[in-house]
C-alpha positions as CSV (number, residue, x, y, z in Angstrom):
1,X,-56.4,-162.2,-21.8
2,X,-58.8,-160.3,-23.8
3,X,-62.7,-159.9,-25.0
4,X,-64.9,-162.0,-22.9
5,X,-62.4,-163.9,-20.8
6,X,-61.3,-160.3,-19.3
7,X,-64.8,-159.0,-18.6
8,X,-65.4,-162.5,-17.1
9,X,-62.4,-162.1,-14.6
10,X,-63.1,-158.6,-13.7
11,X,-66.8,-159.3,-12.9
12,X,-65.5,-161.8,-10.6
13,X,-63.0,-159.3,-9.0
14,X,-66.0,-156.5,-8.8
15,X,-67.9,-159.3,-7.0
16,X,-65.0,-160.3,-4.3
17,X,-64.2,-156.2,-3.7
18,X,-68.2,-155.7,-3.3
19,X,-68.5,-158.6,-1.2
20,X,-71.5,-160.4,-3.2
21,X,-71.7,-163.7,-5.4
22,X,-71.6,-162.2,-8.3
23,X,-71.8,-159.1,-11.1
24,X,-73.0,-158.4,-14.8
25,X,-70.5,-157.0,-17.0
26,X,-73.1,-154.2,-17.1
27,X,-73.1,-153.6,-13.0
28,X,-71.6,-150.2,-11.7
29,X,-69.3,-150.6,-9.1
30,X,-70.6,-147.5,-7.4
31,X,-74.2,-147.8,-7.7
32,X,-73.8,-151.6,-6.2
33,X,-71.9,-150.3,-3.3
34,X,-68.7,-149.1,-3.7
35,X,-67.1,-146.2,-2.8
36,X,-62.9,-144.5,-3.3
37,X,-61.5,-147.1,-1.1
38,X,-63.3,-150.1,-2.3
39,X,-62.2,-148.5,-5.7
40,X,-58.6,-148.5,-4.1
41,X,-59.6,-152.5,-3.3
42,X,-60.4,-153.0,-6.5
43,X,-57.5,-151.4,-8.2
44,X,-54.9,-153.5,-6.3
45,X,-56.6,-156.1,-7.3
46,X,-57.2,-155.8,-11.2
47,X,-53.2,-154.7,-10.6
48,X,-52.3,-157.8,-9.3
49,X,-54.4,-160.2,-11.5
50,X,-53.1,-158.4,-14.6
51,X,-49.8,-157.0,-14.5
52,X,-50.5,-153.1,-14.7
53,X,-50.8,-150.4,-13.1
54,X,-54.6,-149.2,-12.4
55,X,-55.3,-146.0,-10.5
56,X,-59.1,-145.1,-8.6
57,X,-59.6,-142.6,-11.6
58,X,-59.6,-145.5,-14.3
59,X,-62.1,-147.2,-11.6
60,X,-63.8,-144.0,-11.6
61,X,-63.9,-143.6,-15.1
62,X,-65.0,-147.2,-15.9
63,X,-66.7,-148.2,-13.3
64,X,-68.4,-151.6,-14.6
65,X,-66.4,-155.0,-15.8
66,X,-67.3,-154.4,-19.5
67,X,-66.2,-150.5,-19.3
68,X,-62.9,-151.7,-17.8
69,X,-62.0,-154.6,-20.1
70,X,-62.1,-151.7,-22.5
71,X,-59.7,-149.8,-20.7
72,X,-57.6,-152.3,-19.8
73,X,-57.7,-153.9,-23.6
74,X,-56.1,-150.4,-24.3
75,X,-53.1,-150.4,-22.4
76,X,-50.1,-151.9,-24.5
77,X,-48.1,-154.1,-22.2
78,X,-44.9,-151.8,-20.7
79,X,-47.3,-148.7,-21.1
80,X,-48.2,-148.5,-17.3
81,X,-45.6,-148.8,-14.3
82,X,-45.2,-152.4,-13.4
83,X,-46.6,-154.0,-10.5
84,X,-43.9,-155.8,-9.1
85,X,-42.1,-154.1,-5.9
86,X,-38.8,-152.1,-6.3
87,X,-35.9,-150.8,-3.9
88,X,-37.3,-148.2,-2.0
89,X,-36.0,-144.8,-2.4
90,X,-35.7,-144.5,1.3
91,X,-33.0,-141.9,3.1
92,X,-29.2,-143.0,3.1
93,X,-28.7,-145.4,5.9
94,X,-25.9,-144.2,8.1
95,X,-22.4,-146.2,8.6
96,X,-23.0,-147.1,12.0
97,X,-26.0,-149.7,13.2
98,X,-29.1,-147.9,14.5
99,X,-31.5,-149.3,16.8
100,X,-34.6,-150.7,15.4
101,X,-35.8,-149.8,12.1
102,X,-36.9,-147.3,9.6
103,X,-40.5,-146.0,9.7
104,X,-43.2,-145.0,6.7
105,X,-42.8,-141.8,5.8
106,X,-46.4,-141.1,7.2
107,X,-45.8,-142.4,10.5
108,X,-42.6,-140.3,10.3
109,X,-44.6,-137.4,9.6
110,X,-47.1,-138.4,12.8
111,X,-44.2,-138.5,15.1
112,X,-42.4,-135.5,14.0
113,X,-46.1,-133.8,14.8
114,X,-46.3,-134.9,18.1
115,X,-41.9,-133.8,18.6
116,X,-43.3,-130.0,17.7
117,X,-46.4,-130.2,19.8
118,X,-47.8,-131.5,22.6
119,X,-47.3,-135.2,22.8
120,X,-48.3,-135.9,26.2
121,X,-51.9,-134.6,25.7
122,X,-53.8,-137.2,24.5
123,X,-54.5,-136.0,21.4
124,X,-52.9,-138.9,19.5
125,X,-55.0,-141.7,21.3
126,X,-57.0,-143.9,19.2
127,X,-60.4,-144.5,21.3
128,X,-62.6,-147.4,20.8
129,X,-65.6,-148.4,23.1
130,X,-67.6,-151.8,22.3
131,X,-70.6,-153.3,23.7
132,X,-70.1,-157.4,24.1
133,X,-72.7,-159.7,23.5
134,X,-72.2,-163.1,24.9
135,X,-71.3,-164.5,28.4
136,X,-68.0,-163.5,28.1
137,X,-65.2,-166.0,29.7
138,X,-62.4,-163.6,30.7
139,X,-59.8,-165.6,30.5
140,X,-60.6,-166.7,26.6
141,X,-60.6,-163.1,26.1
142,X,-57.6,-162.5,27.3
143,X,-55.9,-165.2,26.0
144,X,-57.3,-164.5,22.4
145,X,-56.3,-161.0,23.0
146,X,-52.9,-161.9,23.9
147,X,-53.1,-164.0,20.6
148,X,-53.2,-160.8,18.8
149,X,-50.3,-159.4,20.1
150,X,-48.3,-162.1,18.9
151,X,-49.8,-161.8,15.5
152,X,-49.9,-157.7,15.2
153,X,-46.1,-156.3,16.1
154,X,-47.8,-153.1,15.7
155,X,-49.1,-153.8,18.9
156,X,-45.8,-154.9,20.6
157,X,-44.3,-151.3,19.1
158,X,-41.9,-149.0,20.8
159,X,-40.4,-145.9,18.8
160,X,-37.0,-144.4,20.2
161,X,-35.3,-141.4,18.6
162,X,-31.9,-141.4,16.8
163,X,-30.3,-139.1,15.2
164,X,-32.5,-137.0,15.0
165,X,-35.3,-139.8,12.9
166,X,-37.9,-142.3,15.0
167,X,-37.0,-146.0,14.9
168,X,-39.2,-148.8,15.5
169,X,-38.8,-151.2,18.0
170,X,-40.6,-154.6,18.5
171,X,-40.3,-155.8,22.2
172,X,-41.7,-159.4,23.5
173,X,-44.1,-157.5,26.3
174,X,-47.4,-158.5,24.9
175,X,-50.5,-156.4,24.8
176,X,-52.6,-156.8,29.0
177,X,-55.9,-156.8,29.1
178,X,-57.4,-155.0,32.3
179,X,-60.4,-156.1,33.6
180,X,-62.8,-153.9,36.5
181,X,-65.6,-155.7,37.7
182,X,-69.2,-153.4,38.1
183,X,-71.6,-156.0,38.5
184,X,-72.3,-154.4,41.9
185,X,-72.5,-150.8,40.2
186,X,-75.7,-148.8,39.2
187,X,-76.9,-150.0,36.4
188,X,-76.8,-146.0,35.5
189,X,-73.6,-146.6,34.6
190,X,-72.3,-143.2,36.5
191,X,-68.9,-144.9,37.5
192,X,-68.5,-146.6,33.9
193,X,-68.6,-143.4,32.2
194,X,-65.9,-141.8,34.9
195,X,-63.9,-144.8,34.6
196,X,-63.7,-144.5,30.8
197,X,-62.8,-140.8,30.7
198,X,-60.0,-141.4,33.2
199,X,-58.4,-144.0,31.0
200,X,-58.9,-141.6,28.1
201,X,-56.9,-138.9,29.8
202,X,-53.9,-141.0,30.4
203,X,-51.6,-140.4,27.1
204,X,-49.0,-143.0,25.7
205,X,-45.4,-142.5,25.9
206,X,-44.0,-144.0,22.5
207,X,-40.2,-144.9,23.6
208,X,-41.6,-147.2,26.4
209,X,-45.2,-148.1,25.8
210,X,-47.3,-150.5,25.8
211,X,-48.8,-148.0,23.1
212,X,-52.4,-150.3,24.1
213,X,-54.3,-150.6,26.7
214,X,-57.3,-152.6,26.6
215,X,-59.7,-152.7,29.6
216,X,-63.1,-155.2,29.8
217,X,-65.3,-154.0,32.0
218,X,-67.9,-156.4,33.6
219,X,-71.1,-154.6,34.2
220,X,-74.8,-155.1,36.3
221,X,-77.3,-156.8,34.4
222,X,-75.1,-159.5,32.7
223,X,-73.6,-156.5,30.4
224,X,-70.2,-156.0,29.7
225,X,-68.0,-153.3,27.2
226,X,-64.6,-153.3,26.0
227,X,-62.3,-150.2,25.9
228,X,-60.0,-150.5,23.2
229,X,-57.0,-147.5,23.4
230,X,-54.5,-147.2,21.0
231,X,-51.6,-144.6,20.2
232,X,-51.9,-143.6,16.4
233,X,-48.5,-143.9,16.0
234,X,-49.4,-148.4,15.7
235,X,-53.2,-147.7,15.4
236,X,-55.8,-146.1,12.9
237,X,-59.5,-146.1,12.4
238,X,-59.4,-149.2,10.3
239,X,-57.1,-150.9,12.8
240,X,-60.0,-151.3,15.3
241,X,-62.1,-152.6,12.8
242,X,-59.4,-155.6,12.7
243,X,-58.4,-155.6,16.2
244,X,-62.4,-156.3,17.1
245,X,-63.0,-159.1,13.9
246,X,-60.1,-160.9,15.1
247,X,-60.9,-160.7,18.6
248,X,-63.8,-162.2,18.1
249,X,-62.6,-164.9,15.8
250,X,-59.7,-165.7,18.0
251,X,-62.0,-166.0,21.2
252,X,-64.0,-168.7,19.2
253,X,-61.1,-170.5,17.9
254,X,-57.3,-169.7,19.4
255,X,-56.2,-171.2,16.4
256,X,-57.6,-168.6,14.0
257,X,-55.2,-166.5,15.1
258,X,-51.8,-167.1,13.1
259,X,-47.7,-166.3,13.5
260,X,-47.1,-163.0,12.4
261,X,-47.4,-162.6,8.1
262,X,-44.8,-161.1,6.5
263,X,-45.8,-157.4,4.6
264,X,-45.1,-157.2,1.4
265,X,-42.6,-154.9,0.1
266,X,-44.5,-151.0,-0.9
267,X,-45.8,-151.0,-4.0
268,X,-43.5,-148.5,-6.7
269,X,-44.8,-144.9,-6.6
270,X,-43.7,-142.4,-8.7
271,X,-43.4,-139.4,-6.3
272,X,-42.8,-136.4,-8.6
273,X,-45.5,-137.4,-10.8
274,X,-47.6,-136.8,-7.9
275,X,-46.0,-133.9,-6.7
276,X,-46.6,-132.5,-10.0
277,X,-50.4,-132.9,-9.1
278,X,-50.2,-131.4,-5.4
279,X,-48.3,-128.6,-7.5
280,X,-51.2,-128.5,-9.8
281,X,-53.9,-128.4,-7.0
282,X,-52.5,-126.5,-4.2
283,X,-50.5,-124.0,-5.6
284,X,-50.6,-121.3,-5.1
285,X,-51.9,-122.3,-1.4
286,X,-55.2,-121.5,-0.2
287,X,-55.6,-118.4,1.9
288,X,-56.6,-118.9,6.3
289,X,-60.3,-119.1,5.8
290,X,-61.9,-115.8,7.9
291,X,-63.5,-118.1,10.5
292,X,-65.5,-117.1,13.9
293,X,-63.1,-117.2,16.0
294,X,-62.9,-115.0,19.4
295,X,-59.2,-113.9,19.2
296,X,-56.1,-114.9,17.3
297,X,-54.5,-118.2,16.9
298,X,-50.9,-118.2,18.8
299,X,-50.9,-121.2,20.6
300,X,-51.4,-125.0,18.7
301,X,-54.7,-125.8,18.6
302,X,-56.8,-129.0,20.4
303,X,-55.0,-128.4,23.9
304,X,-58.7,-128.0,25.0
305,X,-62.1,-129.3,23.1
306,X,-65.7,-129.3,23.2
307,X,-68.0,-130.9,20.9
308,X,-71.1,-130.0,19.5
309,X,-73.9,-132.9,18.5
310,X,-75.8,-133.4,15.9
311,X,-78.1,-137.1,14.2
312,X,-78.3,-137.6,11.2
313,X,-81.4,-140.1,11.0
314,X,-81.1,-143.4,9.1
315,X,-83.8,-141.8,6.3
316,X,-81.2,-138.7,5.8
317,X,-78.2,-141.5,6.0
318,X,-79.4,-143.5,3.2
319,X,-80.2,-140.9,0.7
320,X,-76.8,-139.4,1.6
321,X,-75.4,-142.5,0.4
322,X,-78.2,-143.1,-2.6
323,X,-76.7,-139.6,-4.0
324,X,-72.8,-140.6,-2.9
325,X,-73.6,-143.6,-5.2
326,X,-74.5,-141.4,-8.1
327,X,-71.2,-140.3,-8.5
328,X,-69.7,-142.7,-7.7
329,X,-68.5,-142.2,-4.5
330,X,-69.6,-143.4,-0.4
331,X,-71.7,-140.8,1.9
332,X,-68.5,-139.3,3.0
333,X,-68.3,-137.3,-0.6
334,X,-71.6,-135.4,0.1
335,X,-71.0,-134.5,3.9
336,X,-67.9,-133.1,2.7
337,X,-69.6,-131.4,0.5
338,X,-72.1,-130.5,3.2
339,X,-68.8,-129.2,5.3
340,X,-67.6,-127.1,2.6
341,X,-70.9,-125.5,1.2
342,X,-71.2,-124.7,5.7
343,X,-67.9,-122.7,5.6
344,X,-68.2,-121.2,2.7
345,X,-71.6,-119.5,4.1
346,X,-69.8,-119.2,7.2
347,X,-66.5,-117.3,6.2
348,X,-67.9,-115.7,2.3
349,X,-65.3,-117.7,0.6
350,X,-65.1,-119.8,-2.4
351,X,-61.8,-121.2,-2.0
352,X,-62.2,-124.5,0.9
353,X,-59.4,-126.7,1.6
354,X,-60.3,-129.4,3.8
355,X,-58.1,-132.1,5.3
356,X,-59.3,-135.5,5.7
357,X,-57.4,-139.0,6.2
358,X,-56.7,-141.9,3.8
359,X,-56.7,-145.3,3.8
360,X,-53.4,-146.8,2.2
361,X,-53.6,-150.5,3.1
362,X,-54.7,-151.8,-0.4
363,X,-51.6,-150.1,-1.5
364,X,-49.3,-151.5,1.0
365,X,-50.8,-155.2,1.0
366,X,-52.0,-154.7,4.6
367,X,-55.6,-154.7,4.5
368,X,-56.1,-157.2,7.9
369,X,-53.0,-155.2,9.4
370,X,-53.2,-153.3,12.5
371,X,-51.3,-150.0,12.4
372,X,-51.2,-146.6,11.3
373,X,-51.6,-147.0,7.5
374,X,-53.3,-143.8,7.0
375,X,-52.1,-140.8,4.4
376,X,-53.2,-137.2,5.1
377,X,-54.7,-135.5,2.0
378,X,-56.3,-132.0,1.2
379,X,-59.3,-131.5,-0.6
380,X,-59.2,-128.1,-2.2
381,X,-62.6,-127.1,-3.6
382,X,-64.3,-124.1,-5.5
383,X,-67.9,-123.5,-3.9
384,X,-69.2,-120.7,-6.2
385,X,-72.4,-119.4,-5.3
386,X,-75.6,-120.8,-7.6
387,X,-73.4,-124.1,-7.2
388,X,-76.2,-127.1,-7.6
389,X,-75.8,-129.7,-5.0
390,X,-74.8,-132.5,-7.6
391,X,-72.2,-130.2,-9.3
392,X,-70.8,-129.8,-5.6
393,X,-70.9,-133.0,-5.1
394,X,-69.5,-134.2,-8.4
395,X,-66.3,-132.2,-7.9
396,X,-66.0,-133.5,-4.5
397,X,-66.0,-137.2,-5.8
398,X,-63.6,-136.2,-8.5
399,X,-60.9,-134.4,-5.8
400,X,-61.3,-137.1,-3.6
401,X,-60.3,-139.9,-6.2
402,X,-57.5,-137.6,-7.1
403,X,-56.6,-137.4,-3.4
404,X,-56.1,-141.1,-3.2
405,X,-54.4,-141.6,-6.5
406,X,-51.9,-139.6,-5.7
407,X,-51.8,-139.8,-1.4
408,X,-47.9,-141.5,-1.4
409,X,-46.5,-138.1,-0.4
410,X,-46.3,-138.2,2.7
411,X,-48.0,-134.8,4.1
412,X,-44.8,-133.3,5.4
413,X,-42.8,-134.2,2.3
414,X,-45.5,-132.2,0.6
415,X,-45.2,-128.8,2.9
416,X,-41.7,-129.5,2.2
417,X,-41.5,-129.7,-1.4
418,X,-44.7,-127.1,-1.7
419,X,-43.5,-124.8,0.9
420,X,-46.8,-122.7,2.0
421,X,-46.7,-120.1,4.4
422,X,-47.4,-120.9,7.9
423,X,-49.2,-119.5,10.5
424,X,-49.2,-120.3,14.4
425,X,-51.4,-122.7,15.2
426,X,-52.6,-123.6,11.9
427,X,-51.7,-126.9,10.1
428,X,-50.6,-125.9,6.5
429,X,-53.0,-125.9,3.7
430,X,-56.2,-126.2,5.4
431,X,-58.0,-125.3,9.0
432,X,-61.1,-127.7,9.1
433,X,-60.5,-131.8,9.4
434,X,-63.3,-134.4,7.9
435,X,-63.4,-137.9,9.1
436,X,-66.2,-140.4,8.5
437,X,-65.9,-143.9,11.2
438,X,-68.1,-146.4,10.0
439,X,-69.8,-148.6,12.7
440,X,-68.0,-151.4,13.7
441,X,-70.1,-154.7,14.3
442,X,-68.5,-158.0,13.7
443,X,-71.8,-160.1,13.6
444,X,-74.1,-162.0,14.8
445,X,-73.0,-164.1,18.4
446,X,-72.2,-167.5,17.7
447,X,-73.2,-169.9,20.5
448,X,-70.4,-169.8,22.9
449,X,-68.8,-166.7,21.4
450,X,-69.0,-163.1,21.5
451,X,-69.9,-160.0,19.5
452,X,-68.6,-156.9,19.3
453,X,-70.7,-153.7,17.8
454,X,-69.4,-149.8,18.8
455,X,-66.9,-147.5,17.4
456,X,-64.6,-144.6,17.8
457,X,-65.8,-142.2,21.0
458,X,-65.0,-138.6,21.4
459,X,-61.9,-136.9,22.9
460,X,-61.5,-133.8,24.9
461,X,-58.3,-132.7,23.2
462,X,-57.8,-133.1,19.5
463,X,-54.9,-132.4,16.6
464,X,-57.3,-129.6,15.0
465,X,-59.3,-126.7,15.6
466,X,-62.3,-127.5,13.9
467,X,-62.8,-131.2,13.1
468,X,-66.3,-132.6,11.4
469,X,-66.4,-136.1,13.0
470,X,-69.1,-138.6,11.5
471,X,-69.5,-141.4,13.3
472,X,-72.0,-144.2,11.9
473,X,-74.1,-146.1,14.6
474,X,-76.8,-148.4,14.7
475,X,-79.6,-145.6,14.2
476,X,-78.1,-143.6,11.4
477,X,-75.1,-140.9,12.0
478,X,-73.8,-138.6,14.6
479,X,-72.0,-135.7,13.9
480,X,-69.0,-134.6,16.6
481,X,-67.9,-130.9,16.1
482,X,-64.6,-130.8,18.0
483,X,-63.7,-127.4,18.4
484,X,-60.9,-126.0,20.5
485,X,-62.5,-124.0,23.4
486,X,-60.0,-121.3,23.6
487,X,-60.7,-120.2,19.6
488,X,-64.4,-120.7,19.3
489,X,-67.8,-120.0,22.3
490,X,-69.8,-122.9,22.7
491,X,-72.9,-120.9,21.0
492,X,-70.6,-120.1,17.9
493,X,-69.5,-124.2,17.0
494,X,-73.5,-124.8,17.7
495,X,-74.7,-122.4,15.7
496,X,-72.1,-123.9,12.9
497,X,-73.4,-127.5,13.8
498,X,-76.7,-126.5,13.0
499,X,-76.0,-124.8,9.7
500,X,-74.1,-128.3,8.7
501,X,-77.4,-129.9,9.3
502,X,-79.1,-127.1,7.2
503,X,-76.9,-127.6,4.1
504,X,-77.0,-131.4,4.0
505,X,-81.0,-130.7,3.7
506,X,-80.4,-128.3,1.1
507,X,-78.1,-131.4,-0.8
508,X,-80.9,-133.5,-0.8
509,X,-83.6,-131.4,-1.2
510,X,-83.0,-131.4,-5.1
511,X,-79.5,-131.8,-6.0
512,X,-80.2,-131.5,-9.6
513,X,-81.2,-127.4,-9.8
514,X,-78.7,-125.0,-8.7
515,X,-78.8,-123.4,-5.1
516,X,-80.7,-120.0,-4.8
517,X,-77.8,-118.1,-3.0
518,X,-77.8,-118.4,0.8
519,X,-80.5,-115.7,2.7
520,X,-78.6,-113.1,4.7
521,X,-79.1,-114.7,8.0
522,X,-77.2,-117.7,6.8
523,X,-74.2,-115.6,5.3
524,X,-70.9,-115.3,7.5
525,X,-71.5,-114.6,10.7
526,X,-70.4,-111.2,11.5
527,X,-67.6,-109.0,13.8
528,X,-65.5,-112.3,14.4
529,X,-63.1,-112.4,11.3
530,X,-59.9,-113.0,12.6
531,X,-56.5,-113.2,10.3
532,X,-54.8,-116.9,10.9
């Protein structure tokens, strides 16, 4: 297929990935709404329709139908890696039958995590929170929810240990739902709130499970909320996303919900080629940035949290996402900007390595699955003084495509291979975690159905000292600084809140001129520099 009959199909693959009727040859994916894992979307996709292998940089690069039929006219057939499914390179399998079976090399790495920390803490608990709209009929909601267990084994997911590696196992038990009437309550909601935050306390044991709990809560004046909990291990951001759509769809119609599909095999990776680029970006490793904390880091961080709070109104959310568009990229590229330009005032260095998670289901062929599909990247970044916002911001973008291009290393196959120094208590490569939750709202209430609108909540024990938390809501943004009480005083993680919300007004105040360098009483704060 070539001239106009491959612009033709791309613009109608640009249009499916953007979710709208249809594109010009001419349209830029970005600008009309895309963002890295859309571009991820739409790579699998042009993959799949055309036989080669198309990265998020050549999305990146040639970001409209006609730039890409260009591209893709380039590439000689046999040029690019295939996209049909190999053997995996997986470990050597063992003579004798083990329980279960293998695991991703990501959830791998999750579970050896939780083996050399604290897995009983709660740290690893996906929370969710909903508000229902509809006169719900309990037992259509827990019939539909009972529905997806059948259809997600992720949900119906126990892990054992043997020799020395997880194993999954499905079991049969499928996923209750727990209902607590407070119809009778204050409409205050005082015994709600306790109610959650016990449930939130209570970790998940992976070799016995269930590794869900799900809890409806009826509540005075005809309201009513779900509690969705979920151990990471069979559960991610995106997961709740599904796990509420379907929900939804299921209550309205039991037979939306199907048997169980079959995953397609992973998708070929070439895994030295992108160790070669890990080499290339991380090496050597970026120092322990200098931050404010009140003594030194000996024990693992998270065991305690607080959070600090900060909006971000709808008016600073959409020109966020106005200058995340013009480079290509969603409104999580400038707030990680934001982050970074805040700890390099903080700490007076130039060198920021940030961690933040990836989406892998396009990759895999599981973009409706529930589990934990997620890769762990770093984002290492130069913020030189004089930097202009959309310099900043462009090299952001372009790290962050990388990132995903190249996120099939599993993170601790990376510290292996890389082999940084470590230092108690301090993941390696990076201090500070970003995350950005988008709002989940499945829609308008059909008559006799439901709706579901809410998101992710906060936890009081984390994986991370320091972890930027954006979580999208109905009025705009909320920021969550988790902080680990024991490293940083409550005034110190507000005092770096409010400098966050500082530097996202300096990235919009006019990100074309380069940034007068910060006024003393915004440089690191000093007396609290502490080694890692």
């Amino acid at each position: 297929m070539t001239g106009p009959d491959l612009t033709q199909r791309l613009c109608e693959l640009f249009a499916t990935t953007l979710e709208v009727d249809d594109v010009t040859p001419d349209t830029d994916f970005f600008v009309a709404g895309g963002h890295s894992l859309s571009a991820l979307d739409l790579a699998v996709a042009v993959e799949v329709a055309f036989g080669v292998r198309v990265r998020v940089r050549d999305i990146f690069d040639a970001a409209s139908p006609a730039l890409l039929a260009a591209r893709l006219a380039e590439l000689a057939p046999g040029a690019v890696e295939p996209a049909e499914p190999s053997a995996s390179a997986s470990r050597p399998q063992p003579a004798t039958a083990l329980p279960g079976t293998e695991v991703a090399e990501a959830t791998r790495w999750l579970w050896l995590e939780r083996q050399r920390g604290d897995g009983d803490s709660g740290a690893y608990t996906v929370p969710c929170l909903l508000d229902g709209e509809g006169a719900v009929d309990v037992d259509r909601l827990a019939a539909a929810w009972a529905g997806l267990g059948r259809r997600h084994p992720a949900l119906r997911t126990v892990f054992v240990e043997a020799q020395g590696e997880p194993r999954a196992l499905v079991t049969d038990d499928l996923p209750p739902l727990e209902v607590i009437d407070l119809r009778g309550d204050d409409p205050a909601g005082t015994r709600f709130d306790s109610l959650v935050d016990e449930r939130l306390a209570v970790p998940f044991d992976p070799s016995t499970g269930p590794l869900t709990r799900t809890t409806l809560f009826l509540r005075a004046d005809a309201r009513w909320s779900l509690l969705l909990l979920a151990d990471h291990l069979v559960c991610d951001g995106r997961s709740l996303e599904v796990l509420a759509t379907q929900l939804v769809a299921a209550y309205a119609d039991p037979a939306a919900v199907g048997p169980p599909e079959d995953r397609p095999a992973h998708r070929p990776t070439d895994q030295e080629a992108a160790l070669d680029h890990w080499r290339g970006v991380l090496l050597p490793p970026p120092a322990p940035l200098p931050l404010p904390v009140r003594g030194p880091r000996t024990q693992r961080a998270g065991s305690a949290t607080g959070i600090a709070v900060r909006e971000i109104g709808p008016d600073v959310l959409r020109q966020l996402t106005h200058l995340g568009r013009r480079h290509h990229a969603g409104s999580f590229v400038p707030l990680a900007a934001a982050v970074a330009r805040t700890l390099a005032g903080i700490t007076g260095s130039t060198d920021i390595c940030l961690g933040t998670p990836v989406d892998r289901r396009a990759r895999l062929g599981a973009n409706d699955a529930v589990g934990f599909h997620v890769a762990t990247v770093p984002l290492r970044l130069e913020v030189r003084d004089g930097i202009s916002a959309d310099d900043l911001v462009q090299q952001v973008a372009q790290r962050t495509v990388d990132a995903v291009d190249h996120s099939e290393v599993a993170f601790d196959t990376l510290v292996a291979a890389l082999a940084p120094p470590r230092s108690p208590g301090r993941p390696p490569f990076f201090d500070v975690w970003v995350a950005l939750y988008p709002r989940i709202d499945t829609g308008p209430c059909p008559p006799d159905g439901i709706a579901l609108r809410g998101g992710p909540i906060p936890q009081r024990v984390g994986m991370f000292e320091l972890s930027f938390q954006f979580v999208e809501h109905a009025d705009g943004m909320r920021l969550w600084l988790q902080y680990d009480t024991e490293r940083y005083a409550a005034d110190t993680a507000e005092r770096m809140a409010l400098r966050l919300e500082d530097e996202v007004a300096r990235l919009l105040r006019d990100p074309a001129e380069p940034e007068p360098e910060a006024a003393p009483e915004h440089r690191a704060f000093g007396g609290f520099r502490f080694d890692a």
